[in-house]
DRENDO-598591 format. One record per residue (C-alpha): residue number from 0; residue in three letters; x, y, z. Coordinates in Angstrom, 2 decimals, always signed. Example, Ala and Ser with C-alpha at 12.3 -4.5 7.8 and 13.67 -1.06 7.14 Angstrom:
<vopas>
VOPA   nr  rest       c1       c2       c3
VOPA    0   ALA   +12.30    -4.50    +7.80
VOPA    1   SER   +13.67    -1.06    +7.14
</vopas>
This chain:
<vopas>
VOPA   nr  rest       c1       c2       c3
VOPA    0   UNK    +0.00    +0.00    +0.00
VOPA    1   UNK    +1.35    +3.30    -0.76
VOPA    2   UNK    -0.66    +5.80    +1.13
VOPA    3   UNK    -1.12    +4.37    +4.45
VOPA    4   UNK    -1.16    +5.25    +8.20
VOPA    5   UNK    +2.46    +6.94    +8.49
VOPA    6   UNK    +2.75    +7.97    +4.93
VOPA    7   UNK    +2.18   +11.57    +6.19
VOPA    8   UNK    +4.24   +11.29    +9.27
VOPA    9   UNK    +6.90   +10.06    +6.01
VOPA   10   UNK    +5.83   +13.79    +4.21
VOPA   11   UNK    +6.59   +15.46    +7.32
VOPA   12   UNK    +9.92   +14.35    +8.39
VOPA   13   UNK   +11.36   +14.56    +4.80
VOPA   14   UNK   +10.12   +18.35    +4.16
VOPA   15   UNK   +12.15   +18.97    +7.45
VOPA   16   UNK   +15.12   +17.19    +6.06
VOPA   17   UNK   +14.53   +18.64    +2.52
VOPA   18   UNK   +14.41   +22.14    +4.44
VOPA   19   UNK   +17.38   +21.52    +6.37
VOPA   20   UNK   +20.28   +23.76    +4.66
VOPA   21   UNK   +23.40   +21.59    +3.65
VOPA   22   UNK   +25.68   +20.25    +0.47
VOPA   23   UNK   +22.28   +20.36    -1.75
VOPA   24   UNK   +20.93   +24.13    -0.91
VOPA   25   UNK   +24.80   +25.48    -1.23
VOPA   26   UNK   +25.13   +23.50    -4.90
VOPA   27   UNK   +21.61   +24.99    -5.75
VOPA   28   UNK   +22.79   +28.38    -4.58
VOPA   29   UNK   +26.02   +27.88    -5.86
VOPA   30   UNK   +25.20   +26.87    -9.62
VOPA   31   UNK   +22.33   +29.59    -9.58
VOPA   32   UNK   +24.51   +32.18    -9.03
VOPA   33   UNK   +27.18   +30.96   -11.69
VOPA   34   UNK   +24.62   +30.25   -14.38
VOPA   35   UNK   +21.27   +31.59   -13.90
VOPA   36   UNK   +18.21   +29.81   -12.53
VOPA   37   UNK   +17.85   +27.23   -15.72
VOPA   38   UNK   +21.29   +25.83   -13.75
VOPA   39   UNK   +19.80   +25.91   -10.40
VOPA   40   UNK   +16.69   +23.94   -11.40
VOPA   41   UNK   +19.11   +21.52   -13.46
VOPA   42   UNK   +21.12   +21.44   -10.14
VOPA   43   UNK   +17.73   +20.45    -8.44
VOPA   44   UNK   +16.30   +18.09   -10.23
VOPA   45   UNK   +20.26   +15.90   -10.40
VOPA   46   UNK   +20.57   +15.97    -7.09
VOPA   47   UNK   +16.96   +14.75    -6.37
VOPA   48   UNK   +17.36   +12.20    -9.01
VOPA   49   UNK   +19.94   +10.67    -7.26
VOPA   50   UNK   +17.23   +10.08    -4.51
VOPA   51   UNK   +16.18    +7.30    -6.77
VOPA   52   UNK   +19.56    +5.68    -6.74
VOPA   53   UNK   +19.77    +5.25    -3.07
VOPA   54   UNK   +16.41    +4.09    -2.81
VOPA   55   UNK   +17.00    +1.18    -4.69
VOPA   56   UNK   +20.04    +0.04    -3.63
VOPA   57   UNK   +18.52    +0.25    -0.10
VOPA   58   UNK   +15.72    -1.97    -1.03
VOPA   59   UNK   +17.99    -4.34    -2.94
VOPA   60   UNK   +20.39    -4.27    +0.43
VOPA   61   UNK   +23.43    -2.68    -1.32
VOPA   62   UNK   +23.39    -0.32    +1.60
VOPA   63   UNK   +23.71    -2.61    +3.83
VOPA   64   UNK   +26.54    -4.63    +2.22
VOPA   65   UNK   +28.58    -0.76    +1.93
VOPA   66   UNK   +27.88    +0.14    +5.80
VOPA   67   UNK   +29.04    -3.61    +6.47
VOPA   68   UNK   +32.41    -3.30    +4.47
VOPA   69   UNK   +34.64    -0.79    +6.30
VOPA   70   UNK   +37.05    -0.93    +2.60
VOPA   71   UNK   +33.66    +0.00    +0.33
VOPA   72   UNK   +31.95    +2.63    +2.76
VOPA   73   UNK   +35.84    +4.09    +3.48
VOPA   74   UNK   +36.07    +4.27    -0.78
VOPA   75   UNK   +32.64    +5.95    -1.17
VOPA   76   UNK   +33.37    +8.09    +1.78
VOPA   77   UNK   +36.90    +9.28    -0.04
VOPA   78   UNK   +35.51   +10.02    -3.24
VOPA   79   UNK   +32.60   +11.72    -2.27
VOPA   80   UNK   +35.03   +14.17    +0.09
VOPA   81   UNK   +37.37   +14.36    -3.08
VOPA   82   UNK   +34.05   +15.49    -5.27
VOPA   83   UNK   +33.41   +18.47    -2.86
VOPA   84   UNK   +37.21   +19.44    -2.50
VOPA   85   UNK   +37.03   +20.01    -6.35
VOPA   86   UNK   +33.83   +21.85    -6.16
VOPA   87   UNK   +34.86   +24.11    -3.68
VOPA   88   UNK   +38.40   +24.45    -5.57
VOPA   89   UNK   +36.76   +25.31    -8.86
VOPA   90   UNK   +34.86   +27.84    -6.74
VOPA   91   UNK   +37.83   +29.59    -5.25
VOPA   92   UNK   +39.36   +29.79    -8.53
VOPA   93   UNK   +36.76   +31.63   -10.08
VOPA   94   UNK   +36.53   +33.72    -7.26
VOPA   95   UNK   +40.10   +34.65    -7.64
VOPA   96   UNK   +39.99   +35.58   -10.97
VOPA   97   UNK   +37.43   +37.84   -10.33
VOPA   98   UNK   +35.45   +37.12   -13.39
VOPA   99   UNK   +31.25   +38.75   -12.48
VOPA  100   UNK   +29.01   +36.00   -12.13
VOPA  101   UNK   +26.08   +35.34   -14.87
VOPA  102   UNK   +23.31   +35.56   -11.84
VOPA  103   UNK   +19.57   +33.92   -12.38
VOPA  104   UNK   +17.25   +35.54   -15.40
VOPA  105   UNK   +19.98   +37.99   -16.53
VOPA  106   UNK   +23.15   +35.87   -17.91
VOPA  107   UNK   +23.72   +36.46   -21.51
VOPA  108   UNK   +24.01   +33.31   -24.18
VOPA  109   UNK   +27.27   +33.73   -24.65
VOPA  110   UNK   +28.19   +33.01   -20.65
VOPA  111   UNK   +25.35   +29.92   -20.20
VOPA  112   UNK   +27.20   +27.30   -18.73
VOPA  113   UNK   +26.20   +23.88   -20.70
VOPA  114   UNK   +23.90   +22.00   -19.33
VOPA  115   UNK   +25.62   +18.60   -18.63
VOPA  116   UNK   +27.63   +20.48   -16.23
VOPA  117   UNK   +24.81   +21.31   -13.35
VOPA  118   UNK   +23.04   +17.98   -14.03
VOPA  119   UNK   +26.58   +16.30   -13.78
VOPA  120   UNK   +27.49   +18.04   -10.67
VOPA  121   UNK   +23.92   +17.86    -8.94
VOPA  122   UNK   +23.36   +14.01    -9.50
VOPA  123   UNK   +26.92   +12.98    -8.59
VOPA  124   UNK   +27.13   +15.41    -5.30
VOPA  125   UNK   +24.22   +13.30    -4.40
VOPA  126   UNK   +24.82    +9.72    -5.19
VOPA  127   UNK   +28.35    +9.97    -3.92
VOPA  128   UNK   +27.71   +11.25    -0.38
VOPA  129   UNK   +27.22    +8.42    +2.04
VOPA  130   UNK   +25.35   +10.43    +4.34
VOPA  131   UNK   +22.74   +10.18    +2.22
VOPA  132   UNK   +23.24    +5.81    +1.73
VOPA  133   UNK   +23.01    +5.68    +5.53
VOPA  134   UNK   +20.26    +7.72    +5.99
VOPA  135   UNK   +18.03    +6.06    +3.30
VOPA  136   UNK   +19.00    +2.87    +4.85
VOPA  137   UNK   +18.54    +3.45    +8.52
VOPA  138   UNK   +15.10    +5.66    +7.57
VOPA  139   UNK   +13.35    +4.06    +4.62
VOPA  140   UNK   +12.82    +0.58    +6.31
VOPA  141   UNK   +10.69    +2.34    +9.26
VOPA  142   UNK    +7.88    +2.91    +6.30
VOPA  143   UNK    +8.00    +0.12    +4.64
VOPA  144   UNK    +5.59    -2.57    +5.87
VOPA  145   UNK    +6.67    -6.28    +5.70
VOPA  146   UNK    +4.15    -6.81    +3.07
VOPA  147   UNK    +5.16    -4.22    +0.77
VOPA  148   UNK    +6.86    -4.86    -2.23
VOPA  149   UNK   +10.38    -3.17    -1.01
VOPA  150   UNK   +11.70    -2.08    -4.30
VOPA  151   UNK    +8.42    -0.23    -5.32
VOPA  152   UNK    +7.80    +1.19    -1.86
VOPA  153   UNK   +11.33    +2.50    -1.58
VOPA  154   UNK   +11.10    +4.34    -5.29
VOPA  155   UNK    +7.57    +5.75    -4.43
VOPA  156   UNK    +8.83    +7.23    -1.01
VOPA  157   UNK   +11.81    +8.68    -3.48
VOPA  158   UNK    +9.43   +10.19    -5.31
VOPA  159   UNK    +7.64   +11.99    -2.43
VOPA  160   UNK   +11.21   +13.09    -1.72
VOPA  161   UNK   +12.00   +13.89    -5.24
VOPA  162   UNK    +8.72   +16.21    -5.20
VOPA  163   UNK    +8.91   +17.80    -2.13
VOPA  164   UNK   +12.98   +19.00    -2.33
VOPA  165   UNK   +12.50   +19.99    -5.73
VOPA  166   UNK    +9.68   +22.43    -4.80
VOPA  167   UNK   +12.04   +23.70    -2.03
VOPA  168   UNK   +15.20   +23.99    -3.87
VOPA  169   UNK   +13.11   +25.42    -7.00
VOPA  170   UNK   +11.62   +28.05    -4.35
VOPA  171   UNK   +15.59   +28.96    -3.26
VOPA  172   UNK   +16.39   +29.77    -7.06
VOPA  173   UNK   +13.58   +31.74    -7.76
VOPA  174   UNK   +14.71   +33.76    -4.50
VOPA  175   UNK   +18.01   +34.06    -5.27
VOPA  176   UNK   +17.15   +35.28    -8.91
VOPA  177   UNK   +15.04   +38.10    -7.55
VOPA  178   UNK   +18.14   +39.44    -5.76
VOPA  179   UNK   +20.39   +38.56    -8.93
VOPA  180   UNK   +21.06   +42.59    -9.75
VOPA  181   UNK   +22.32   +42.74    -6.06
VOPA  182   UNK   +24.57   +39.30    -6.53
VOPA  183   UNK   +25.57   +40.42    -9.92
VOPA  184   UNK   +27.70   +42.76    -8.16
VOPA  185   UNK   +31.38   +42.13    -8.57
VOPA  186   UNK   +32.31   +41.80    -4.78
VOPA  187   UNK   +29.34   +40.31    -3.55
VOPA  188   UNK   +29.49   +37.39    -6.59
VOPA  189   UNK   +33.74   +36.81    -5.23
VOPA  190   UNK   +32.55   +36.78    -2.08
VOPA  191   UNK   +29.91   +34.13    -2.50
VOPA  192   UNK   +31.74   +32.29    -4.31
VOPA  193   UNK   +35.22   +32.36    -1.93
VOPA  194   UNK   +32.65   +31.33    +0.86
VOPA  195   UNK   +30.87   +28.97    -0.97
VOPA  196   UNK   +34.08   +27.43    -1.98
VOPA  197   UNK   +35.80   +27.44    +1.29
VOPA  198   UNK   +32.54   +25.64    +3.05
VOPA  199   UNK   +32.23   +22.82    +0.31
VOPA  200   UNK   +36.38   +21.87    +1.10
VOPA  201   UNK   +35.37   +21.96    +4.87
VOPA  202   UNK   +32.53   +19.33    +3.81
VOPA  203   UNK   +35.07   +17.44    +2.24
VOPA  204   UNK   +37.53   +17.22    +4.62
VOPA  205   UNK   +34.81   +16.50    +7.12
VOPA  206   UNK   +33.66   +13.43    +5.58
VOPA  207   UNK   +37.10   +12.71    +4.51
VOPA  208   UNK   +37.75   +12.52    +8.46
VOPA  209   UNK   +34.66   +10.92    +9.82
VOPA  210   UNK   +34.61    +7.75   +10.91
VOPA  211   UNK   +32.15    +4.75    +9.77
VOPA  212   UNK   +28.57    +4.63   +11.59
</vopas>
């Protein structure tokens, strides 16, 4: 059954999660800033599709074989930090040269950034942080009845996910692109982009450094 008794208490705790600021609203922010909102809502709706991913290998019990294997949750854990030390790199070096950000609704053409590289970035951020694999795994199961096929369960509750984060991470775009004159600015846009940069290499070395649940 798909809608049942604690499908809504489900709906509640995720919107909390989905509200929760953390690697997915700074990529969103991030990618809006650098190419307008058509890259923020790319950046969404990879990251969220990722949701998918780790619902299905936590029905199929991949999860469970990873959080079992201290050498395949330790390799996951590595390259996921290493993914968000380059993001925050590539962030610092734009910063540094000092190049004005195209900010949401008024980039020109000739600055778009392609879109391969905020669907690339968005779904991969996602599917290679662990955090995520351990929370799917440890929060999933507590919704899904015995009866329940596991597989189709799991990808529905996804999709309430997938919905609900999008409309949140959609809503921070459309924010952001109403102050895109202000962030357009060329200090502001360095300075976003210098902290955003600097907070997605202390991610990375965080996870880099934290031990196995």
């Amino acid at each position: 059954m798909l809608i049942d008794a604690q499908f809504w208490t489900f709906v509640f705790a995720i919107t909390l999660l989905s509200m929760t600021p953390g690697i997915d609203t700074l990529l969103v922010i991030r990618n809006t800033l650098r190419g307008g909102s058509w890259d923020g809502v790319l950046t969404s709706l990879a990251i969220c599709c990722g949701l998918f991913v780790h619902a299905s290998v936590s029905a199929l019990g991949i999860s469970l074989i990873l959080l079992q294997s201290t050498w395949a949750f330790g390799a996951l854990k590595l390259l996921g930090a290493a993914y968000l030390v380059w993001l925050g790199a590539q962030s610092l070096i734009r910063a540094r040269r000092g190049a004005p950000l195209p900010v949401a609704g008024i980039s020109s053409p000739s600055r778009r950034v392609s879109p391969w590289m905020p669907l690339r970035e968005g779904f991969l951020s996602n599917v290679l942080n662990p955090k995520t694999v351990v929370f799917y795994m440890a929060f999933l199961p507590q919704f899904i009845a015995p009866t329940d096929p596991a597989l189709l369960k799991s990808l529905w509750l996804a999709g309430v996910h997938f919905v609900i984060a999008n409309i949140w991470q959609i809503g921070i775009v459309l924010m952001v692109g109403r102050a895109g004159h202000w962030l357009a600015k060329g200090w502001v846009s360095r300075g976003i982009e210098s902290v955003t940069g600097m907070v997605l290499i202390l991610f990375g070395i965080k996870l880099a450094l934290q031990q196995q649940p």
